[in-house]
LOTORDO-395810 format. One record per residue (C-alpha): residue number from 0; residue in one letter; x, y, z. Coordinates in steps of 0.1 Angstrom, whole numbers. Layout:
// LOTORDO-395810
[torgu NUM; "A"; [X; Y; Z]],
...
// end
This chain:
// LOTORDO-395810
[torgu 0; "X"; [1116; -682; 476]],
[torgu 1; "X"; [1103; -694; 444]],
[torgu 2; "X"; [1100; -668; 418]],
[torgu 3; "X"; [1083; -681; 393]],
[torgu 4; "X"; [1048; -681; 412]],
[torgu 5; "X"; [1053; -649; 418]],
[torgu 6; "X"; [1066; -636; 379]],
[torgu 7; "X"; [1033; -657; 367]],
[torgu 8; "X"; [1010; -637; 390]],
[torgu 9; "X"; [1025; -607; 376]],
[torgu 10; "X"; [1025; -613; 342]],
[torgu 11; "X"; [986; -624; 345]],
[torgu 12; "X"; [978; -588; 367]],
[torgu 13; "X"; [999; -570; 340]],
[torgu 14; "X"; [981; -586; 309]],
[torgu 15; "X"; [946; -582; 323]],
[torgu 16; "X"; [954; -540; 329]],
[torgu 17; "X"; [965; -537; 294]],
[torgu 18; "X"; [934; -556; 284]],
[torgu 19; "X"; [915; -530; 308]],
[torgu 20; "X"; [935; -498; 294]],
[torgu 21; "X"; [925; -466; 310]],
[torgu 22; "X"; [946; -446; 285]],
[torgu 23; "X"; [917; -443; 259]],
[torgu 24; "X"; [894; -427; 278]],
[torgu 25; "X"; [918; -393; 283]],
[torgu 26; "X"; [909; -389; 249]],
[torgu 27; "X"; [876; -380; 252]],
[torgu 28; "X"; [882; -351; 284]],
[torgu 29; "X"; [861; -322; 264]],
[torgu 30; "X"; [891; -296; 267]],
[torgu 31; "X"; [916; -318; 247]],
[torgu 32; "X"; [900; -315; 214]],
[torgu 33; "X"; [906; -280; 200]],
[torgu 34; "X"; [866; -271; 201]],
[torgu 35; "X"; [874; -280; 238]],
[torgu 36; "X"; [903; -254; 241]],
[torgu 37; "X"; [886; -227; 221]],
[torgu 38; "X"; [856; -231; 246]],
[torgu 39; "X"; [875; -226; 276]],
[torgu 40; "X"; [898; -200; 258]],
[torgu 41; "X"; [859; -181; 253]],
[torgu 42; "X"; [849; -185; 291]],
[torgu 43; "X"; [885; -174; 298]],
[torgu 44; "X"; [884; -140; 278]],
[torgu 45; "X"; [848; -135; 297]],
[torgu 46; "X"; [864; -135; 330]],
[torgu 47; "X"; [894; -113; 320]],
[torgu 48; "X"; [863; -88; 310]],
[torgu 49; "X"; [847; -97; 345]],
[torgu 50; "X"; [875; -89; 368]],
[torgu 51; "X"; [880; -58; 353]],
[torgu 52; "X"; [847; -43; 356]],
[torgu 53; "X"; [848; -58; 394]],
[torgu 54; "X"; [878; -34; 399]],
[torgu 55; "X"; [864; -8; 388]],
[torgu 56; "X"; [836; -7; 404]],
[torgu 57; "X"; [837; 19; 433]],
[torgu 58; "X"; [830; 4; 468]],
[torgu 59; "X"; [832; 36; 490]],
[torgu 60; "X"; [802; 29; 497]],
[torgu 61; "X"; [805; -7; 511]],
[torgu 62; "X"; [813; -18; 552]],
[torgu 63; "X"; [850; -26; 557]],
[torgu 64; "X"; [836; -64; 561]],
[torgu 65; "X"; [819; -66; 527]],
[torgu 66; "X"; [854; -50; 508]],
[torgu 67; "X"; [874; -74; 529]],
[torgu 68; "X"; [847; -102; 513]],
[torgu 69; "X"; [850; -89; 481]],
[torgu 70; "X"; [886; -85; 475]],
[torgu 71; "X"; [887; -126; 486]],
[torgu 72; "X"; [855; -134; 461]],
[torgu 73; "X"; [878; -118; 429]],
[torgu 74; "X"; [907; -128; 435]],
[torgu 75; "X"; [888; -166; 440]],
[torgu 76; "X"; [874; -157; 406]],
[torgu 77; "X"; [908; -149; 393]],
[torgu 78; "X"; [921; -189; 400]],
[torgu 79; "X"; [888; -200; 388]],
[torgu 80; "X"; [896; -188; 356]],
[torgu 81; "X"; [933; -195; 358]],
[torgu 82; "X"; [924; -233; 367]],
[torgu 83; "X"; [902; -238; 332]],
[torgu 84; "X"; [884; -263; 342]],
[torgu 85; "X"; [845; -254; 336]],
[torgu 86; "X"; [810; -271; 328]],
[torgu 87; "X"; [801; -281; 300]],
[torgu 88; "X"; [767; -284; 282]],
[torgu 89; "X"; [757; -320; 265]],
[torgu 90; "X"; [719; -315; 267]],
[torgu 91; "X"; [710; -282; 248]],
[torgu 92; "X"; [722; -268; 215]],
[torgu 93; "X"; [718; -235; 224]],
[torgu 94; "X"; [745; -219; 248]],
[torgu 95; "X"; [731; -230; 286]],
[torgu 96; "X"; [740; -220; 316]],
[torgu 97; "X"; [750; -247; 342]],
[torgu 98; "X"; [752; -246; 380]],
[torgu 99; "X"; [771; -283; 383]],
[torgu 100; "X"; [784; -300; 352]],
[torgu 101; "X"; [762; -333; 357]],
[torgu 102; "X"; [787; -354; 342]],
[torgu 103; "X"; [824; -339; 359]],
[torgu 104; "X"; [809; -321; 391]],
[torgu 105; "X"; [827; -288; 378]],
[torgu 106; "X"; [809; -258; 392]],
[torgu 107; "X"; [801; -227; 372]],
[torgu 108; "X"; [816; -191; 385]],
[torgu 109; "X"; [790; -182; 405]],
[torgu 110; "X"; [785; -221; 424]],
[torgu 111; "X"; [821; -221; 429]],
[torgu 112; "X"; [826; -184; 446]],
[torgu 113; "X"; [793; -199; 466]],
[torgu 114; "X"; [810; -229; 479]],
[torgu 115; "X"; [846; -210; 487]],
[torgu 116; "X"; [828; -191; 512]],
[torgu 117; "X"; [812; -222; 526]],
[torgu 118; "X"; [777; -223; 510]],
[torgu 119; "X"; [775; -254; 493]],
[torgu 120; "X"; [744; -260; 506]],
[torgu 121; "X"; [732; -231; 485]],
[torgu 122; "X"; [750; -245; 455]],
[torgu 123; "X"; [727; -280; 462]],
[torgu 124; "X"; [696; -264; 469]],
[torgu 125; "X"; [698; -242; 435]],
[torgu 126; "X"; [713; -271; 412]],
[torgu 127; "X"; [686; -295; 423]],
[torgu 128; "X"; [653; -273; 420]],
[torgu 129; "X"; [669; -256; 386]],
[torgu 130; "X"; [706; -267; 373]],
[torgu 131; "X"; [706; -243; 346]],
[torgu 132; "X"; [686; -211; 360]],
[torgu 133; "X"; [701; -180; 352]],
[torgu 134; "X"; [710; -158; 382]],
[torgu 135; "X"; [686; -130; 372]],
[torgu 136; "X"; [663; -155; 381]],
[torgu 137; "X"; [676; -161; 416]],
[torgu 138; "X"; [665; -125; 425]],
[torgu 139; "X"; [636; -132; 452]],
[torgu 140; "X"; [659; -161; 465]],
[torgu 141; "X"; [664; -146; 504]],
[torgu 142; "X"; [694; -168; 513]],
[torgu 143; "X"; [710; -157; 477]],
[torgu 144; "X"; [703; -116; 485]],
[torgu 145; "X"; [719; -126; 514]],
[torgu 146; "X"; [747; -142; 503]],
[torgu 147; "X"; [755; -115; 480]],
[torgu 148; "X"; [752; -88; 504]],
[torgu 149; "X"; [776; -105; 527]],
[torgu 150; "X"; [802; -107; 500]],
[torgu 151; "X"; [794; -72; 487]],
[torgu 152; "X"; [784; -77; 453]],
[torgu 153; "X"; [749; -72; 436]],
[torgu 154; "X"; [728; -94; 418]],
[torgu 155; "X"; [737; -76; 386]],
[torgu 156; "X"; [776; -84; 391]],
[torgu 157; "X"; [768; -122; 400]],
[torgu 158; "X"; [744; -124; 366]],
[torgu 159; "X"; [777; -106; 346]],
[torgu 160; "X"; [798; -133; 360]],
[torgu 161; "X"; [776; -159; 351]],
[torgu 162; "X"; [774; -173; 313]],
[torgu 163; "X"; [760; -198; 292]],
[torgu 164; "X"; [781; -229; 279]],
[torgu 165; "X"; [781; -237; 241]],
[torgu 166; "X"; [767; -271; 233]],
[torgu 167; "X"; [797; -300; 232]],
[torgu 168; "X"; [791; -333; 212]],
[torgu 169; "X"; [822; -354; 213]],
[torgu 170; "X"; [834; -361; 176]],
[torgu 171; "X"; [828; -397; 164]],
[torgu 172; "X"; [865; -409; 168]],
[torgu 173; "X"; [861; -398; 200]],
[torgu 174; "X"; [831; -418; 208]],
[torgu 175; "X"; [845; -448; 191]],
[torgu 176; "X"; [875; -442; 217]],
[torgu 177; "X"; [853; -450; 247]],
[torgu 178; "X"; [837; -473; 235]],
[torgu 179; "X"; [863; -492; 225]],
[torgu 180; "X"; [881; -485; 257]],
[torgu 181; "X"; [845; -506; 268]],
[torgu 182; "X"; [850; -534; 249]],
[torgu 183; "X"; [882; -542; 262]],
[torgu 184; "X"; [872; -538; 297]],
[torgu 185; "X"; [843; -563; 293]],
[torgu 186; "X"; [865; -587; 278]],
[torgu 187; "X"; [890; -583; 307]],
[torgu 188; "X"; [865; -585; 331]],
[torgu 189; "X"; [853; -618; 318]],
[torgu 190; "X"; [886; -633; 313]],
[torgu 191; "X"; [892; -621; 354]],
[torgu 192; "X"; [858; -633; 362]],
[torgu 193; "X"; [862; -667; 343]],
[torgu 194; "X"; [894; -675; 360]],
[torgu 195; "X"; [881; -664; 390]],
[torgu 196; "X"; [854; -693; 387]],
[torgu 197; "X"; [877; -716; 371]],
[torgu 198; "X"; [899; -716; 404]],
[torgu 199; "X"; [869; -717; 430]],
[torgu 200; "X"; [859; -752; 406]],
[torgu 201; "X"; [892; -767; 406]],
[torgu 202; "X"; [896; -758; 441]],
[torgu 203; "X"; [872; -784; 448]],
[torgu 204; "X"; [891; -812; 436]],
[torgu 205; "X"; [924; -803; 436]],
[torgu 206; "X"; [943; -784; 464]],
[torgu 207; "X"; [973; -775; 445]],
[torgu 208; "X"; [990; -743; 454]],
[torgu 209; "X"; [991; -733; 413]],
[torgu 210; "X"; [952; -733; 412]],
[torgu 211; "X"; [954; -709; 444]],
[torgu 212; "X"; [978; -688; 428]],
[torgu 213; "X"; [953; -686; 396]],
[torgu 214; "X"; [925; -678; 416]],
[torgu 215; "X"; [949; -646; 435]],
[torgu 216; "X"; [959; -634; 402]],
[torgu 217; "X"; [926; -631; 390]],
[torgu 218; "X"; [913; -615; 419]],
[torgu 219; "X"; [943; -594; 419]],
[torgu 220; "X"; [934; -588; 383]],
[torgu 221; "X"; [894; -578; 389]],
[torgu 222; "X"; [908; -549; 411]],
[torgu 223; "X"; [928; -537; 390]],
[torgu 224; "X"; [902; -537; 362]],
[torgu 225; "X"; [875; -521; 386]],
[torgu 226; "X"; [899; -490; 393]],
[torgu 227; "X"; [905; -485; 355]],
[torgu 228; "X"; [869; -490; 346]],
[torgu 229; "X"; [863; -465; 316]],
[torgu 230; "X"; [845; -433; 329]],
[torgu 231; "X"; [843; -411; 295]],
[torgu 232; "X"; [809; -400; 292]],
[torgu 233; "X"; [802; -412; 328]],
[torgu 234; "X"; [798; -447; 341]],
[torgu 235; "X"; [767; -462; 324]],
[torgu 236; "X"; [749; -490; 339]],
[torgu 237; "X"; [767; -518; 323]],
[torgu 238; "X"; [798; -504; 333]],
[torgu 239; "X"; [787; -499; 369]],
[torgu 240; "X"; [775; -532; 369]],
[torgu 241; "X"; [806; -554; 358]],
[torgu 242; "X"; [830; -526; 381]],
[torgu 243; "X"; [809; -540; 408]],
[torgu 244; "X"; [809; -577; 402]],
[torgu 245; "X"; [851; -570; 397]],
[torgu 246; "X"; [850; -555; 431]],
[torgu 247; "X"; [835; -580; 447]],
[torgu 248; "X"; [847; -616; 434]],
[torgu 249; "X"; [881; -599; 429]],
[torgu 250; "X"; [885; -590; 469]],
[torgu 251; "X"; [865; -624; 475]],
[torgu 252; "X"; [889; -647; 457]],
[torgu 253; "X"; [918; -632; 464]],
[torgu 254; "X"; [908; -628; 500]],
[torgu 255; "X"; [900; -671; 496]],
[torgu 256; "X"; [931; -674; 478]],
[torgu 257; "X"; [954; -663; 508]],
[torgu 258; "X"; [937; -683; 533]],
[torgu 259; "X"; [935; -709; 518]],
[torgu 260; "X"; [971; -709; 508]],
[torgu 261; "X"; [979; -699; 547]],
[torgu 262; "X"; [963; -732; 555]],
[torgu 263; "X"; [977; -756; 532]],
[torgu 264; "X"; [1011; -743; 546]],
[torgu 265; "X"; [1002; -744; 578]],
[torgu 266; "X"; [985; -784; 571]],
[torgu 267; "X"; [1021; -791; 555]],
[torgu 268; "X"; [1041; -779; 583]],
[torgu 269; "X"; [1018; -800; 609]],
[torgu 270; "X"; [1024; -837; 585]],
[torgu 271; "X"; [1064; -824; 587]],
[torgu 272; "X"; [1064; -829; 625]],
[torgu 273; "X"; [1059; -864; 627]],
[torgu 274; "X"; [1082; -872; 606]],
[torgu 275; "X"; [1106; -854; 625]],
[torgu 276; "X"; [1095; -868; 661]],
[torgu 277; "X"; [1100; -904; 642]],
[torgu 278; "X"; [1138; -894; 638]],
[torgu 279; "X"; [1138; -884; 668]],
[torgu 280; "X"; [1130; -916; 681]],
[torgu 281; "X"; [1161; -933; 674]],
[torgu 282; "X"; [1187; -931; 700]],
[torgu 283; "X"; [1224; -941; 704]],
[torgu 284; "X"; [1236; -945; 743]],
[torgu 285; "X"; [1270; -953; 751]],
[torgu 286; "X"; [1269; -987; 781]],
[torgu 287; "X"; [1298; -997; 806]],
[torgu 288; "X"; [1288; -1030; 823]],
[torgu 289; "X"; [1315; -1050; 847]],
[torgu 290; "X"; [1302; -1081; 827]],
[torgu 291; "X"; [1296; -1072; 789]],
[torgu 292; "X"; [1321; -1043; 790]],
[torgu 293; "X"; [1320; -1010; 768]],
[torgu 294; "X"; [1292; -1008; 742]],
[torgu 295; "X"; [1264; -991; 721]],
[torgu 296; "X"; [1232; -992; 733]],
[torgu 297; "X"; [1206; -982; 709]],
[torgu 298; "X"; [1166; -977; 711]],
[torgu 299; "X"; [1139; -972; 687]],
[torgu 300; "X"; [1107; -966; 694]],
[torgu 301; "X"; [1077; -968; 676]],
// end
């Protein structure tokens, strides 16, 4: 096996991922900075104020069902908080509630104790007539009153869990992060993409198993860059754009590559043959003859 194909595949895949590099965009997670961590720190101490007054609450009154329910609903509350991972609010300056974080997914308390007990489709139906409705608001809602009932809390309890997110702007080094992490994956992608094209040309002309490793390396290469592509801040349209052209030449010439460096080896092994049927060919037989005696005989044919 020859390595150095092989090292010089690597070497390109390796140099086009540091090119890409994914690591800049962990910078700008809102929760890193410290405004991050005193925000959830904030929703954090709201919970531990939450879970009290649900304990203390007196359920006497409630079914055996609904405590059962209940009991489930705070302790799910109680890894919520634990977890820290909440919404955040990029659109208002004032504190705003959020049912699903539009950028992460992240539920707020209220969506995510919905969706434990297997209403998401109450989370989806809420979030896309009013993502940031307060629960007051929620109180003729029938399928909410329901919901509620069933996990024996009131309306009053689900609005106290509830509460608004203050307003996060990423700091400007932060947004000079991405969008530097941006720059380099453009420039990555178009080196990929470039040498991509550049193989599929010289393909053409020249069937050399070099120009197929290029063009696996780059494809190779576009994968790799597609599954780093910067998401900090969510994936804008240019970013969507040149993820999907890196998907799609990158599995296409590598996918062109292999087959047609599976053929060449399979066209060299079929010229081999002759040239071993031609050897083949030649043949030494010993003769006894009552006239000429013992001797060679010895055929070629052509």
């Amino acid at each position: 096996m020859r390595l150095r194909p092989i090292l010089t595949a690597v070497v390109t895949i390796a140099l086009l991922s540091v090119v890409a590099g994914s690591s800049p965009g962990v910078a700008a997670i809102p929760g890193t900075s410290s405004a991050g961590r005193m925000e959830v720190e904030r929703i954090q101490r709201h919970f531990d104020s939450v879970l009290v007054e649900l304990h203390a609450r007196d359920v006497a009154s409630l079914a055996a069902e609904q405590r059962s329910h209940r009991f489930a609903l705070v302790e799910t509350l109680r890894a919520y908080r634990d977890r820290g991972l909440f919404p955040r609010n990029y659109d208002f300056a004032e504190p705003t509630p959020y049912f699903i974080d539009r950028r992460t997914g992240v539920l707020c308390a209220v969506a995510h104790l919905m969706d434990a007990t297997g209403r998401r489709d109450l989370v989806n139906r809420i979030a896309a007539r009013d993502n940031n409705v307060w629960v007051p608001a929620l109180a003729g809602d029938r399928d909410v009153g329901a919901w509620l009932a069933e996990q024996g809390i009131t309306l009053a309890e689900a609005a106290r869990i509830q509460l608004p997110y203050e307003s996060f702007e990423p700091t400007p080094p932060m947004r000079a992060a991405a969008g530097s992490a941006r720059i380099r994956y453009f420039a990555g992608s178009a080196a990929a993409l470039s040498a991509s094209a550049a193989a599929m040309a010289m393909r053409d002309g020249k069937r050399g198993r070099s120009v197929d490793l290029l063009g696996a390396a780059a494809g190779l290469g576009s994968i790799v860059l597609a599954a780093n592509a910067p998401r900090d801040g969510g994936m804008t349209p240019a970013v969507t754009t040149v993820t999907a052209a890196n998907v799609g030449v990158g599995v296409a010439g590598l996918l062109f590559s292999v087959f047609h460096m599976s053929r060449s080896a399979g066209q060299s092994r079929q010229v081999a043959t002759p040239e071993r049927d031609e050897r083949a060919r030649l043949s030494v037989t010993p003769t006894m003859s009552p006239s000429e005696g013992a001797g060679l005989s010895v055929a070629v044919r052509f």
